[in-house]
VOKELUM-928506 format. One record per residue (C-alpha): chain; x, y, z; residue number from 1. Coordinates in nm, 3 decimals, m for minus. Last residue first. Layout:
N
(A (X Y Z) NUM)
...
END
This chain:
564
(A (11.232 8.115 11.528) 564)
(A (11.102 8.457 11.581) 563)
(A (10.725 8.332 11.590) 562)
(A (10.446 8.528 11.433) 561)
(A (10.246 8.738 11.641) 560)
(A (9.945 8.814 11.503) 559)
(A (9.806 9.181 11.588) 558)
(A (9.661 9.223 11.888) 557)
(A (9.225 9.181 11.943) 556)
(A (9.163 9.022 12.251) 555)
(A (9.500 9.152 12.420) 554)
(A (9.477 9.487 12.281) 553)
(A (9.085 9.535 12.486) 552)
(A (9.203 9.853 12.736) 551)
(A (9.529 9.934 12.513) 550)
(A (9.293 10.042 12.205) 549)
(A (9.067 10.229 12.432) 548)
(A (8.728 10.094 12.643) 547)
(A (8.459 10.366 12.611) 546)
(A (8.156 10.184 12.864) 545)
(A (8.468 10.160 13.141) 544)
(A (8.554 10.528 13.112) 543)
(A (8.943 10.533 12.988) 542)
(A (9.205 10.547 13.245) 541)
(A (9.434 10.793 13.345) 540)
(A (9.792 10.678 13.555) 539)
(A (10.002 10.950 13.368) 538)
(A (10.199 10.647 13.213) 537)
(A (9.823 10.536 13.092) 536)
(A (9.754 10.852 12.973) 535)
(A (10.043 10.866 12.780) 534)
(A (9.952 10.518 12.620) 533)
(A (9.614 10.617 12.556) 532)
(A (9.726 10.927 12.358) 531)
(A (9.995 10.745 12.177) 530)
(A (9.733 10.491 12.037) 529)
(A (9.478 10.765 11.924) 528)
(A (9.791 10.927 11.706) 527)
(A (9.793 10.580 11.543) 526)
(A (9.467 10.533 11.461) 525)
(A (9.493 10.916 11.332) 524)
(A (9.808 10.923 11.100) 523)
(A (9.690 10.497 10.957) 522)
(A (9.331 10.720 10.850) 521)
(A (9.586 10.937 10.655) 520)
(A (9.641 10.681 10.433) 519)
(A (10.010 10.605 10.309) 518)
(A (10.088 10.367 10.579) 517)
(A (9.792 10.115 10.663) 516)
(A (9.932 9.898 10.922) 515)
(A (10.054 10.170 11.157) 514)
(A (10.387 10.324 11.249) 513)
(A (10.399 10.467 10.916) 512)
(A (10.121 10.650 10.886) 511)
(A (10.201 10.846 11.230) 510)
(A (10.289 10.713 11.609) 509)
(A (10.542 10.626 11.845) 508)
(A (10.574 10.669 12.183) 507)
(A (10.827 10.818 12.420) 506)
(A (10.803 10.700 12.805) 505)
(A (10.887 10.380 12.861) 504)
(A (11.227 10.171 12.714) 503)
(A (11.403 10.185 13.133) 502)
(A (11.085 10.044 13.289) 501)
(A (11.140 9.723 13.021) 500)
(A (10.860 9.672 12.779) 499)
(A (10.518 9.558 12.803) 498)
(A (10.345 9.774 13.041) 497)
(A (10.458 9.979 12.694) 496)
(A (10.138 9.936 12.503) 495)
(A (10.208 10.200 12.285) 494)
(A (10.496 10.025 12.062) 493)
(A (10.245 9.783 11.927) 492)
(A (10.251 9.941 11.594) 491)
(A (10.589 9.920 11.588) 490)
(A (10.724 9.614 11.684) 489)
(A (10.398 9.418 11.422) 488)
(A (10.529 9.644 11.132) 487)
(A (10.872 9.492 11.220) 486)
(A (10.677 9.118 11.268) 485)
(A (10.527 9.189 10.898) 484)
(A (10.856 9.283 10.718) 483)
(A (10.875 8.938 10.541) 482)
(A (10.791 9.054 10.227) 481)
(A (10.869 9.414 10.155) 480)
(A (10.641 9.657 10.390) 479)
(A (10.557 9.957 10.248) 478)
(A (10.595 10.311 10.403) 477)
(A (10.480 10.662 10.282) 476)
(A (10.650 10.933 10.078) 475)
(A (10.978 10.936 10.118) 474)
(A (11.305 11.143 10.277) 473)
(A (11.065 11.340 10.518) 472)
(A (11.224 11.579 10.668) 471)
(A (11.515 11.656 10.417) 470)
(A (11.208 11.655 10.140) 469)
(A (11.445 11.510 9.808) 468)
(A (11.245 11.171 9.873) 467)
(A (10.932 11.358 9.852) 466)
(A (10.968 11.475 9.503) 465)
(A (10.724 11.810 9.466) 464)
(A (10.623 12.023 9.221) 463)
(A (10.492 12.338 9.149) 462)
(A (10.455 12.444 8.783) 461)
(A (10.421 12.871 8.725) 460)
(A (10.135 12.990 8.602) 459)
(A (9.843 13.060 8.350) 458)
(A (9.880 12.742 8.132) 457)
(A (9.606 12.739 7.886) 456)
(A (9.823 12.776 7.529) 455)
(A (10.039 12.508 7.684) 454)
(A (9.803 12.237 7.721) 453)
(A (9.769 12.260 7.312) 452)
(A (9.555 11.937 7.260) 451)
(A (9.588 11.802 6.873) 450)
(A (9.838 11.568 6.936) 449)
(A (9.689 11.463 7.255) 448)
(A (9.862 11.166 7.328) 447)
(A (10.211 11.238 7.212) 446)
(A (10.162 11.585 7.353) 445)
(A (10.087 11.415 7.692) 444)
(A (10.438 11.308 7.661) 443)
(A (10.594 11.638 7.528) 442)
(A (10.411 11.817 7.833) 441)
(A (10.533 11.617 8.098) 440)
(A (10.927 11.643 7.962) 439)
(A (10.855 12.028 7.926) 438)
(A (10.672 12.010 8.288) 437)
(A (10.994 11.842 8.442) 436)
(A (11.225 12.102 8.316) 435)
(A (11.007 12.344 8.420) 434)
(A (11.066 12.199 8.788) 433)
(A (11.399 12.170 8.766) 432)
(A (11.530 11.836 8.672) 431)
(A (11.740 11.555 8.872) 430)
(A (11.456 11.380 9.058) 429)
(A (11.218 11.295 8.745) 428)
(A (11.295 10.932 8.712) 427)
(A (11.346 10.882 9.081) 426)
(A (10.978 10.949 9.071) 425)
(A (10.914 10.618 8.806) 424)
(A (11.176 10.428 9.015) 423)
(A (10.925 10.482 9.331) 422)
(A (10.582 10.640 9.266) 421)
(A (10.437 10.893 9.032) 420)
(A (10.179 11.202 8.986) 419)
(A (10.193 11.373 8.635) 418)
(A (10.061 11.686 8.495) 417)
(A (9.834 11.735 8.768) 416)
(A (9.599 11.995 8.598) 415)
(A (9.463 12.301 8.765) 414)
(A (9.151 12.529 8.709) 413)
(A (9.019 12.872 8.681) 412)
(A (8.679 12.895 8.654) 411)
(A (8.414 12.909 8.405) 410)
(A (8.326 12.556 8.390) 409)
(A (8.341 12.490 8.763) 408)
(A (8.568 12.385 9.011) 407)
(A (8.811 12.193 8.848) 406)
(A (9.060 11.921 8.899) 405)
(A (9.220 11.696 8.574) 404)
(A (9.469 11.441 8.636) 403)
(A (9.736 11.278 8.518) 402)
(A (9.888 10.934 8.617) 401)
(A (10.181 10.766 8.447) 400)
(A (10.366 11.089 8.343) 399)
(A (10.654 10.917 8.177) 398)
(A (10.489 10.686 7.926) 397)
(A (10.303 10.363 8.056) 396)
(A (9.965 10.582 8.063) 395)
(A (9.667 10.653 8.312) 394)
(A (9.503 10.979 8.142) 393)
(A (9.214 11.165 8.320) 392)
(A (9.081 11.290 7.991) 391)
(A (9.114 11.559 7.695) 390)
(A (8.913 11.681 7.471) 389)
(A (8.614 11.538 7.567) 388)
(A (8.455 11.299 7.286) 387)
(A (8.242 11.364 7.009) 386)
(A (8.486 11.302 6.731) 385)
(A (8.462 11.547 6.494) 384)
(A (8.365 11.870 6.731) 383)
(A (8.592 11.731 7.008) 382)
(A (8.382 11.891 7.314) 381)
(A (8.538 12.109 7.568) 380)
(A (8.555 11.953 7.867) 379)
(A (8.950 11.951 7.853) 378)
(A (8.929 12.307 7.863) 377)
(A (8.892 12.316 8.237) 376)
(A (8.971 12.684 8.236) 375)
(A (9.263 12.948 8.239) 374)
(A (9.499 12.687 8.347) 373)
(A (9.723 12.630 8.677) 372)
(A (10.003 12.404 8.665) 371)
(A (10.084 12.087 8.884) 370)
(A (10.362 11.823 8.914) 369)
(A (10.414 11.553 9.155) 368)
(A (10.663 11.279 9.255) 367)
(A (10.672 10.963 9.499) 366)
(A (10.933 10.723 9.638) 365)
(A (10.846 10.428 9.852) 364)
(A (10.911 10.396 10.230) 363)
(A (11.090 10.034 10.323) 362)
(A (11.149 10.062 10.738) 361)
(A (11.419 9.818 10.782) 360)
(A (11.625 10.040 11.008) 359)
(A (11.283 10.177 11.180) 358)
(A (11.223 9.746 11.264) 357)
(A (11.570 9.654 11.380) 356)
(A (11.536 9.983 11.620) 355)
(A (11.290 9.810 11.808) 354)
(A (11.452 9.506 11.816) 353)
(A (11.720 9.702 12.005) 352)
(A (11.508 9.799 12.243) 351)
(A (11.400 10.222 12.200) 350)
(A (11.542 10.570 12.356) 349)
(A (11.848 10.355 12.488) 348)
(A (12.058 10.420 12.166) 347)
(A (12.017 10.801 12.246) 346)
(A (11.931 10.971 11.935) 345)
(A (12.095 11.264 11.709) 344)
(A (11.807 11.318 11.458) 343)
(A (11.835 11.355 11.136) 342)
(A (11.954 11.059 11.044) 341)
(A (11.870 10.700 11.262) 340)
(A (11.541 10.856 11.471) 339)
(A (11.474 11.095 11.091) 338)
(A (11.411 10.761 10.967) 337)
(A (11.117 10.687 11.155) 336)
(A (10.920 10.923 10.981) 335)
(A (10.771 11.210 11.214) 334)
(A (10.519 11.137 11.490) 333)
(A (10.756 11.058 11.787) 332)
(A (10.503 11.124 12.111) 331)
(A (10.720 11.220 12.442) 330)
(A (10.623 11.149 12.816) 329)
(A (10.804 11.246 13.099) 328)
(A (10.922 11.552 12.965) 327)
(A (11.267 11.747 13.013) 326)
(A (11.376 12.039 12.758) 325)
(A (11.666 12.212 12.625) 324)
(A (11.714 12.475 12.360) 323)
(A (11.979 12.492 12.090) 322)
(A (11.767 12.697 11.885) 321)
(A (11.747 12.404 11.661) 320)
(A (11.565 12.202 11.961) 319)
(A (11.679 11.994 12.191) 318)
(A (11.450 11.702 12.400) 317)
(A (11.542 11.488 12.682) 316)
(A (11.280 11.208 12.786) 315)
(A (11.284 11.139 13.176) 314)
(A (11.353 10.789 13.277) 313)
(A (11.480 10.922 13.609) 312)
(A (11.790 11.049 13.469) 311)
(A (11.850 11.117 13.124) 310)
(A (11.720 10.941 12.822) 309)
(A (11.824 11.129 12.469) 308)
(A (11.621 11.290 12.206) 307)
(A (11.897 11.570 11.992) 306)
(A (11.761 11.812 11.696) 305)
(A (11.471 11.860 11.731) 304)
(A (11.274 12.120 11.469) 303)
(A (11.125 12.412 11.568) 302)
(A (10.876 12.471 11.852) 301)
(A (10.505 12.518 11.734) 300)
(A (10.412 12.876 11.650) 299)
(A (10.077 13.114 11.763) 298)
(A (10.189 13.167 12.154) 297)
(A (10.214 12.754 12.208) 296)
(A (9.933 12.756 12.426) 295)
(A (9.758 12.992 12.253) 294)
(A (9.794 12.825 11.945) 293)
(A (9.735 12.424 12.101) 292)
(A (9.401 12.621 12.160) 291)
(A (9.251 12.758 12.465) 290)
(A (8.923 12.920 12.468) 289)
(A (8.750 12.810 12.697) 288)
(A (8.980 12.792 13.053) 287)
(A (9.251 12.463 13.057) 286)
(A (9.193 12.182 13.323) 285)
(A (8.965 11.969 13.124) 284)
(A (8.832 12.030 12.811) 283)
(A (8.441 12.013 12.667) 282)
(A (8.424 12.342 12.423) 281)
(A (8.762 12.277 12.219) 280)
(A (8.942 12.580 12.115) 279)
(A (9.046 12.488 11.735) 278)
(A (9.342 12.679 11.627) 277)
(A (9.600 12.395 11.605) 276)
(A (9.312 12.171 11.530) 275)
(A (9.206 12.412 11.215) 274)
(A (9.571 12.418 11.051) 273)
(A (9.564 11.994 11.121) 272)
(A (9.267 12.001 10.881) 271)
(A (9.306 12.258 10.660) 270)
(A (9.646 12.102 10.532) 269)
(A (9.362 11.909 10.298) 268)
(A (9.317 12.096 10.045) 267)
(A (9.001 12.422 9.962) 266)
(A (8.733 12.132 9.945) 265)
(A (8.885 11.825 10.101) 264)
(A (8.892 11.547 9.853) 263)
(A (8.676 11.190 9.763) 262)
(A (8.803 10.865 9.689) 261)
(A (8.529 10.597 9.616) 260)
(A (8.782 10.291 9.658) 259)
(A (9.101 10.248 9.679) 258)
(A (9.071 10.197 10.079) 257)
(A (8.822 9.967 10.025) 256)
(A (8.872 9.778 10.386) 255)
(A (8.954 9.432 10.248) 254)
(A (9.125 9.606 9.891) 253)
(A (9.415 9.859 10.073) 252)
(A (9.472 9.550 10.367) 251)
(A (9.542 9.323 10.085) 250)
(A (9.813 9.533 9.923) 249)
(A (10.017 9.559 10.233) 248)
(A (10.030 9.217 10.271) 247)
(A (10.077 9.147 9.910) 246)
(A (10.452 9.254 10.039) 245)
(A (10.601 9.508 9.791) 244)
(A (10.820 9.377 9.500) 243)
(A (10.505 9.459 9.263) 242)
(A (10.427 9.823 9.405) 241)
(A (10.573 9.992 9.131) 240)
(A (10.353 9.792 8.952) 239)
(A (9.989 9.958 9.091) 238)
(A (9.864 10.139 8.840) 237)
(A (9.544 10.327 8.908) 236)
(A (9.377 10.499 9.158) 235)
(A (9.075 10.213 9.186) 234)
(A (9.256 9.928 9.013) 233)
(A (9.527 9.811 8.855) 232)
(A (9.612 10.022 8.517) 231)
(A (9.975 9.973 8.445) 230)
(A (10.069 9.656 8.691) 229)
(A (9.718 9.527 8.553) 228)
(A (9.825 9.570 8.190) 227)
(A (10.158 9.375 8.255) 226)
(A (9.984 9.097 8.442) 225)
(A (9.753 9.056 8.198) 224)
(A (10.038 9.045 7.889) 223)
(A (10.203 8.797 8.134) 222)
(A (9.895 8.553 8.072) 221)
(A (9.891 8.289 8.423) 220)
(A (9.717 8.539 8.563) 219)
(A (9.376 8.366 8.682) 218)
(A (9.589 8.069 8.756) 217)
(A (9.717 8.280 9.076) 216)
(A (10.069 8.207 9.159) 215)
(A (10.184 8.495 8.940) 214)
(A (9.954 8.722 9.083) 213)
(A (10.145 8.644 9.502) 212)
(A (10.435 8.658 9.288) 211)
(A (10.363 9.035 9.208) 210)
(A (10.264 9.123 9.530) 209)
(A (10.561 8.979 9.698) 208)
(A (10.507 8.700 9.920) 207)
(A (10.734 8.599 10.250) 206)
(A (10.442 8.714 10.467) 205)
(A (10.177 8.500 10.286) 204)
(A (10.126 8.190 10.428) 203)
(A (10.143 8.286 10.828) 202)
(A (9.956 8.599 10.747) 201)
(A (9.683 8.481 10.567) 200)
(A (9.632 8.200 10.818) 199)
(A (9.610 8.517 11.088) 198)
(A (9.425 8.706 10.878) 197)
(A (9.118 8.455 10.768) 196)
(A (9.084 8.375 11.183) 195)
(A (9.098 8.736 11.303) 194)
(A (8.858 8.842 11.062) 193)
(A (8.686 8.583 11.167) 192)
(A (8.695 8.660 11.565) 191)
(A (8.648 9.026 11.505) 190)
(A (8.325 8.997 11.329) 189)
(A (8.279 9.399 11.265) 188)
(A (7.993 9.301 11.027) 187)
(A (8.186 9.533 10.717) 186)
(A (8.496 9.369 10.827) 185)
(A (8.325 9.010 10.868) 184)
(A (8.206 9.051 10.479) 183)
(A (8.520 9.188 10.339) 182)
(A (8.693 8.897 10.499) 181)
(A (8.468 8.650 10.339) 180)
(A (8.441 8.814 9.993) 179)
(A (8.807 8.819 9.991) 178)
(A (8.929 8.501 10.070) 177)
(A (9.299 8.563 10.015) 176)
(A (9.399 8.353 9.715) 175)
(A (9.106 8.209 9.499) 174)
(A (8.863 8.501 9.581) 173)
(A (9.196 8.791 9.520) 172)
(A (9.320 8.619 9.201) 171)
(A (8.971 8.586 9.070) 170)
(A (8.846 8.931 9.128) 169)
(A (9.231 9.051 8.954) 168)
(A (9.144 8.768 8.672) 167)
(A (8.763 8.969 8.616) 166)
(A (8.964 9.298 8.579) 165)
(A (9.237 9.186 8.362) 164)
(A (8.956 9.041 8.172) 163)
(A (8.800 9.359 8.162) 162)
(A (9.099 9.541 8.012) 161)
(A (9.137 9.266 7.761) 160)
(A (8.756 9.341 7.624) 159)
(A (8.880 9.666 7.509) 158)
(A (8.744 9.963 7.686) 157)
(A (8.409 10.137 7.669) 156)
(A (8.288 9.831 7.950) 155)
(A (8.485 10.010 8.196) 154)
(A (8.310 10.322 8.203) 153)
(A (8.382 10.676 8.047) 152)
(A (8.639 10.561 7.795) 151)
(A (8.866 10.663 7.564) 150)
(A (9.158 10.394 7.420) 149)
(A (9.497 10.493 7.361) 148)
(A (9.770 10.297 7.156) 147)
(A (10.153 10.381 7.196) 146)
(A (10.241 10.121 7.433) 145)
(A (9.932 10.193 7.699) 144)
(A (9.742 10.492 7.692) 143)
(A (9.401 10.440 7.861) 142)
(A (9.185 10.766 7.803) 141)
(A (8.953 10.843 8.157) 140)
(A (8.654 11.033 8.106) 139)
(A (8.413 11.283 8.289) 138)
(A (8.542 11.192 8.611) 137)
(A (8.348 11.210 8.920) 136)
(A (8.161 10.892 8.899) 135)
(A (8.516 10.670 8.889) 134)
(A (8.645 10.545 8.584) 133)
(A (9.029 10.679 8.681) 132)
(A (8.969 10.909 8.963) 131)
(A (8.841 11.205 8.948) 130)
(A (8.786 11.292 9.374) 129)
(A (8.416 11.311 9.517) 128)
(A (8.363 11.594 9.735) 127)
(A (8.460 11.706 10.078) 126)
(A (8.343 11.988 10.307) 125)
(A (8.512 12.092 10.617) 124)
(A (8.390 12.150 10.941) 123)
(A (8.647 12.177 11.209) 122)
(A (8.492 11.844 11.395) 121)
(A (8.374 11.726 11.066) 120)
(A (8.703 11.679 10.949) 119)
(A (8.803 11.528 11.268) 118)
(A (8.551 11.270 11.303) 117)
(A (8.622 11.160 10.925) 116)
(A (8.960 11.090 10.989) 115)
(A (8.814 10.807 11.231) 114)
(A (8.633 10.688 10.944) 113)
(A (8.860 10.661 10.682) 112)
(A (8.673 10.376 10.509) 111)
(A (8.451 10.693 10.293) 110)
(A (8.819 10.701 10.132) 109)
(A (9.014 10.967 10.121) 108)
(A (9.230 11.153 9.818) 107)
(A (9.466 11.423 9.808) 106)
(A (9.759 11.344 10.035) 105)
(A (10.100 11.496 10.006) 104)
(A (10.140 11.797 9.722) 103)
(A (9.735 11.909 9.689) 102)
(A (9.793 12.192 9.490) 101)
(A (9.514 12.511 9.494) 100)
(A (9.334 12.779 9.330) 99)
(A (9.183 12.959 9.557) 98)
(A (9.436 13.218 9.633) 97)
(A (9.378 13.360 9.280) 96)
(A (9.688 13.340 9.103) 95)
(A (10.060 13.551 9.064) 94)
(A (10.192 13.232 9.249) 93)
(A (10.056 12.928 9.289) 92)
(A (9.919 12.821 9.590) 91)
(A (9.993 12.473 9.765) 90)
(A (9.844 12.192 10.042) 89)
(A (10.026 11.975 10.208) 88)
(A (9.959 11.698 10.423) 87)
(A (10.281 11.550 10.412) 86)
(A (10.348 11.720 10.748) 85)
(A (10.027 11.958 10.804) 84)
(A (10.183 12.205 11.032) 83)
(A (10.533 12.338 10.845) 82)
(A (10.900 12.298 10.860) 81)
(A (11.047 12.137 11.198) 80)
(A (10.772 12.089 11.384) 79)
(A (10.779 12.048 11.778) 78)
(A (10.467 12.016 11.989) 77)
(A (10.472 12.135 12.334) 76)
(A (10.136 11.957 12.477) 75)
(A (10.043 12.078 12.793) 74)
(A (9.780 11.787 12.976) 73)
(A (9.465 11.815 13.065) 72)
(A (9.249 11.560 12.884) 71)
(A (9.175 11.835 12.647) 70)
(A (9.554 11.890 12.558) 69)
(A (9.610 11.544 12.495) 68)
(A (9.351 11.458 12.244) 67)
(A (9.456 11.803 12.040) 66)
(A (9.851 11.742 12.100) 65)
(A (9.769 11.360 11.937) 64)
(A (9.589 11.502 11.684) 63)
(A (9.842 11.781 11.602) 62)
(A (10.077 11.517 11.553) 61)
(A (9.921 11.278 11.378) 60)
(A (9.826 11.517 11.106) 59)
(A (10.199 11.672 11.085) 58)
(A (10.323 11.887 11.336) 57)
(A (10.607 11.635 11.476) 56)
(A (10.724 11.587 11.773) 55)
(A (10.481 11.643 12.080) 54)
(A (10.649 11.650 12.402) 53)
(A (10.431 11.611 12.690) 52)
(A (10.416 11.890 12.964) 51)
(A (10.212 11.849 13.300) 50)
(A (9.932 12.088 13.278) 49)
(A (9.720 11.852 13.516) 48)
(A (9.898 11.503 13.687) 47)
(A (9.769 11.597 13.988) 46)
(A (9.394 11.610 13.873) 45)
(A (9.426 11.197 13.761) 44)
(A (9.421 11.202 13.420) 43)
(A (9.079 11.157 13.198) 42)
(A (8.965 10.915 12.902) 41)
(A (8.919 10.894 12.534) 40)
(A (8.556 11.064 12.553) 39)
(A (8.260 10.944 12.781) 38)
(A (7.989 11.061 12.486) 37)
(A (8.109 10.809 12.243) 36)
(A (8.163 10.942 11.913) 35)
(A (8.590 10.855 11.917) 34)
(A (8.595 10.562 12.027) 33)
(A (8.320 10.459 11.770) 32)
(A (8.546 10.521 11.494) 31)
(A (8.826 10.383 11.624) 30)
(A (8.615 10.049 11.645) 29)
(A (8.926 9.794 11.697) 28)
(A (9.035 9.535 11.421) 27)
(A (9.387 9.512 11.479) 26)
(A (9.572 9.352 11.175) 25)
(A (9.250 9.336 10.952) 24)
(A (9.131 9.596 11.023) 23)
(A (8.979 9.951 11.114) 22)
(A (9.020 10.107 10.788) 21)
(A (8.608 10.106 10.831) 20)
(A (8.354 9.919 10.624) 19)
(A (7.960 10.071 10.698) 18)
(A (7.708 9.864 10.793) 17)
(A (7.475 9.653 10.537) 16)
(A (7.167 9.849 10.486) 15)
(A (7.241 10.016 10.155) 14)
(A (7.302 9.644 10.031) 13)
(A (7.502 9.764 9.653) 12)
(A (7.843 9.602 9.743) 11)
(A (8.058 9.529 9.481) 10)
(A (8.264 9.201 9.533) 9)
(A (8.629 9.134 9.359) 8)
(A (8.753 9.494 9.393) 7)
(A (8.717 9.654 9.031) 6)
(A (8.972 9.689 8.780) 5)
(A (8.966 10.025 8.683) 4)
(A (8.758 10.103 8.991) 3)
(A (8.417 10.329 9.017) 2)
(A (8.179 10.097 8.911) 1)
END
């Protein structure tokens, strides 16, 4: 068991197919896009080493320039602080280079199978991540109002914390027929999944997550509710995501995405680094041995400044530098906010309704804090008690979520202090980054009382609040209730035979253009949308036995709930 609170059906069938992020709002086989031998598709020759704007350097960024450069095309990608976007990885200074801070994403699940491709692609490694209960963690301790319980499975804590568990399996059977869309995910039955979603959809867009467990008779106790919103499942607590739509929360259980997290060895900002330089062997047009580097002479373009239409429904771009360019095809990766902020934008870039949906964008708050130690000390043995001296800690006081990353016994290691979301990161925002360990510190203190973290801290904290990052002003989107037909606006955005002539030509994409923000999975799906859309306005097609996401969006698009 790997969850705090377990998904409502474990699956132990080792033949039974793999589950994918795939679904449930558009249930196409990225996956299997992207291993077929015919590749995404091919331009007509005429259309070679034309230029497409790329903003944004993040993960959907560079995988979009990656997809587009071997098809032929010049990718000019813009980034306005670093390759990697909110996947981020961190020294600390006066250490060994090795030791390492996962800032942005940290944790995939075995679901993410499309961001699988590409980390095998550049050949990374990955291995399991400590989550609460999972495999990979020694222990978890359970502090909640002052008392802490130590545990190693589920069944070491009090028998309230597995009722909370059994009334979450309940709450998810009696109100969004798990076990049957679980099932046609992991059979790829498109037609069922579409027929549990849609009905889903149409009841349960105006629900919150935390009304959607208040309607449930499994947790009718607020003392459950209240332990669940501080423990959850799989990462952990999940309250601060109680006014969120339940939505958004049912698309995390369905595909597992909270499930059997694992991380990239040596952090995750690998990944888009090792595109940029990557020189594909099968590309079209370009010589072997061209990378987005070389085509870019080592450095993406800084950060835009100004998108406007100009004549002939060409895409405008300006840079920091206060340079000017022309495309006929642009891909918008960063957060959509930067379109209403950061960015000076032409009104007629998008329709109005698409604009609608980036103003009501929700993205939640989130806050981290690491320090380097001498050595995982927190394996250390109590000598009265028995236990580890100190545990991956899930807690209602400040810190909320710490955990405890090593790579070895003898080696140095690193603690996150404390990893939070929305009012609990706003909680932090005003202090300096020592400030926020000494506040960090004191709490686990309270837990620990006989733990001196201190003594084993080698280095400076490094933090992060990513509503305080000018370029990113959040962590990830969530949908509040009745958000589903923005979501909807944006995800579809690619298939643009749809829109006006005078909307075409810049597409969106990242996490939060798709239906499972906050995953890096959401980064690629998306990034594989924009690429078949420019090929389309290029006038490429996809090879008829590898159909795209635009080839077959009419038998599998999202609901489409009415307006009136």
């Amino acid at each position: 068991m790997t969850s705090t609170v377990p998904n409502a059906v474990q699956h132990t069938d080792a033949a039974a197919p793999p589950i994918t992020m795939f679904g449930p709002d558009f249930p196409y086989a990225y996956d299997d896009f992207l291993a077929h031998p015919a590749g995404l598709g091919q331009i007509p020759a005429t259309e070679h080493c034309q230029e497409v704007a790329v903003i944004g350097g993040g993960l959907s960024g560079i995988i979009a320039a990656y997809e587009l450069m071997k098809m032929g095309l010049k990718p000019v990608v813009y980034e306005a602080d670093q390759i990697g976007g909110r996947l981020r990885t961190v020294g600390f200074d006066g250490c060994d280079g090795d030791l390492t801070a996962e800032m942005g994403a940290m944790r995939f699940p075995p679901s993410s199978t499309a961001l699988q491709h590409y980390i095998d692609l550049v050949g990374l490694r990955t291995q399991p991540f400590p989550n609460p209960l999972s495999p990979a963690t020694p222990s978890t301790v359970v502090d909640l109002k002052g008392e802490s319980h130590y545990a190693e499975t589920i069944d070491d804590l009090p028998q309230v914390y597995r009722d909370v568990a059994e009334a979450w399996s309940a709450c998810l059977e009696e109100g969004a027929d798990f076990s049957d869309m679980n099932r046609a995910l992991r059979e790829r039955d498109v037609p069922r999944i579409r027929e549990i979603w849609s009905q889903l959809v149409e009841r349960l867009d105006n629900q919150t997550f935390y009304g959607f467990l208040c309607d449930s008779e499994a947790f009718t106790s607020f003392r459950h509710r209240e332990i669940f919103g501080q423990v959850g499942f799989g990462t952990g607590g999940w309250d601060t995501d109680f006014p969120n739509s339940i939505l958004e929360i049912l698309r995390v259980v369905y595909t597992e995405a909270d499930d059997h997290h694992r991380g990239i060895v040596g952090g995750s900002q690998q990944l888009p680094l090792r595109l940029w330089d990557r020189e594909p062997q099968k590309i079209v047009h370009w010589p072997l041995g061209t990378s987005l580097s070389s085509l870019h002479g080592g450095e993406p373009r800084g950060a835009v400044t100004r998108l406007t239409r100009t004549a002939g429904n060409r895409i405008t771009v300006t840079d920091a530098t206060g340079d000017i360019r022309t495309f006929r095809a642009a891909v918008f990766t960063g957060q959509s906010w930067l379109l209403l902020s950061k960015i000076d934008c032409d009104d007629a870039l998008f329709p109005i309704d698409h604009w609608t949906a980036m103003e009501r964008t929700h993205y939640m708050e989130s806050s981290k804090l690491f320090v380097p130690v001498d050595r995982p000390f927190w394996l250390d043995k109590d000598e009265t008690t028995g236990r580890d001296t100190m545990s991956m800690t899930l807690t209602d006081r400040m810190t909320r979520g710490t955990y405890l990353l090593d790579d070895g016994p003898d080696k140095p290691a690193v603690i996150c202090l404390s990893y939070t979301w929305c009012d609990d990161s706003l909680k932090w925002l005003p202090l300096s980054p020592k400030e926020r360990m000494e506040v960090m510190l004191k709490s686990l203190g309270e837990i620990y009382p006989n733990v001196d973290i201190r003594s084993h801290i080698i280095g400076n904290p490094v933090t992060v609040s990513w509503e305080n990052e000018p370029w990113f002003m959040g962590a990830f989107k969530a949908n509040l209730p009745g958000h589903y037909r923005y979501q909807r606006r944006l995800f579809t955005h690619f298939m643009q035979d749809r829109l006006p002539e005078d909307k075409r030509g810049i597409f969106l994409a990242g996490d939060d253009i798709s239906w499972t923000a906050g995953w890096a999975e959401g980064a690629v799906q998306t990034a594989l949308n924009a690429v078949w859309g420019v090929m389309h306005q290029f006038g490429g097609a996809t090879d008829a036995t590898n159909p795209g996401p635009g080839d077959v969006f009419d038998e599998i698009a999202p609901v489409e709930l009415p307006e009136d």
